[in-house]
C-alpha positions in Angstrom: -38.2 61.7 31.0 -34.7 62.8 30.0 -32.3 60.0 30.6 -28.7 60.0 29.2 -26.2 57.3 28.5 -24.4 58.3 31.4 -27.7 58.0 33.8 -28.6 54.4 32.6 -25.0 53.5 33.7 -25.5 55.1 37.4 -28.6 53.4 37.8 -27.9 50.0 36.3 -24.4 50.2 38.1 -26.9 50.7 41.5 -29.6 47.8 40.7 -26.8 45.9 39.9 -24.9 45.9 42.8 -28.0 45.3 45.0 -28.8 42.4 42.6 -25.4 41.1 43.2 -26.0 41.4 46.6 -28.5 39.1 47.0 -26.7 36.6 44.5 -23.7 36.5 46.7 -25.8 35.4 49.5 -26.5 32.2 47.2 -25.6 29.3 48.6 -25.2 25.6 46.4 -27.3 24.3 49.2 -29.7 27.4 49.0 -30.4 27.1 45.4 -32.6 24.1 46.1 -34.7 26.1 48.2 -38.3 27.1 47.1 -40.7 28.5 49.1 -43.6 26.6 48.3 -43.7 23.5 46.2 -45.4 25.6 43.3 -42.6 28.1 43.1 -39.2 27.8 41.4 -36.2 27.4 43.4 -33.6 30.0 44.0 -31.4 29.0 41.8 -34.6 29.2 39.2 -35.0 32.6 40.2 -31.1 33.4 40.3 -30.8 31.9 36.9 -34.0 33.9 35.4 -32.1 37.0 36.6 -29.2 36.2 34.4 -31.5 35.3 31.1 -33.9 37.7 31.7 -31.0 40.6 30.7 -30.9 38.6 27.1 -34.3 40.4 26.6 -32.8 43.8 26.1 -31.4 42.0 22.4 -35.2 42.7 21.7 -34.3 46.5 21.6 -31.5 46.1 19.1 -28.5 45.6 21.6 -25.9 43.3 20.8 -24.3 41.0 23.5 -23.3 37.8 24.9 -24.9 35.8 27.2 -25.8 32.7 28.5 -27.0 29.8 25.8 -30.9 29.7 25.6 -30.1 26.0 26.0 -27.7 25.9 28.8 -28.9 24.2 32.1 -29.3 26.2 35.2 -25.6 26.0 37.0 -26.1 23.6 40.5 -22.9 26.1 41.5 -23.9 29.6 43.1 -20.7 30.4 42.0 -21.0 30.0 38.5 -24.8 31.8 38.7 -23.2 34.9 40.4 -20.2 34.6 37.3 -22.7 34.8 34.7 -24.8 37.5 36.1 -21.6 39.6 36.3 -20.2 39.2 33.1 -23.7 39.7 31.4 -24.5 42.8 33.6 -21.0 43.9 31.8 -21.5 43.1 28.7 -25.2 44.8 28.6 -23.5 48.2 29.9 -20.6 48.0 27.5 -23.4 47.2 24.8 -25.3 49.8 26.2 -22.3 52.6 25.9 -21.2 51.0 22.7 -24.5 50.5 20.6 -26.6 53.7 21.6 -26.8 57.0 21.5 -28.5 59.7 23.5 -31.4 59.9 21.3 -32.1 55.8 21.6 -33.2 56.5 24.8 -35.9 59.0 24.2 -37.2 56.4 22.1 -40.4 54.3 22.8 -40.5 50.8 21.4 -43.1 48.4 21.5 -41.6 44.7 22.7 -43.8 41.4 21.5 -43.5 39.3 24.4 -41.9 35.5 23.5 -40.2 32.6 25.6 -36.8 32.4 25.3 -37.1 28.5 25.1 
């Protein structure tokens, strides 16, 4: 698969706004909601979607983000802050750090916790 610089950013610009989507519908009540007793809460989730972008430092990229050992926000508000300004700092990390050819490349991640 041929992908350029300049596709990555169309697509994570799309999943990105559909993402954002769905954490503007966040609530602070709503982010106390699970849907069973064994499954995280919203917020949880809404938070994983904000650390989960950390993982791309794996492949070399680097960003800001979230502390490892920051508590998940009880404010929908800040959640939806932090997933936009690390969505933003990925892409400029992203236009910034690689070239053309980095993304032809395969690389092998070794799964680990953040925490």
């Amino acid at each position: 698969m041929n992908m350029s610089i300049e596709d990555f950013n169309a697509e994570w610009l799309k999943e990105a706004r559909i993402t954002e989507q769905v954490m503007d519908a966040l609530t602070d009540d709503s982010l106390k909601t699970a849907i069973t007793d064994q499954h995280r809460t919203l917020g949880q989730l809404a938070w994983h979607l904000v650390m989960s972008i950390q993982y791309m430092n794996m492949l070399g990229l680097q960003f800001e983000g979230p502390s490892r050992e920051q508590e998940i926000p009880d404010s929908a508000a800040e959640i939806q802050a932090s997933y936009r300004r690390i969505r933003h700092a990925l892409l400029d990390a992203v236009k910034s750090q690689w070239s053309e050819e980095d993304l032809q490349e395969t690389t092998r991640i070794r799964w680990r916790a953040l925490d």
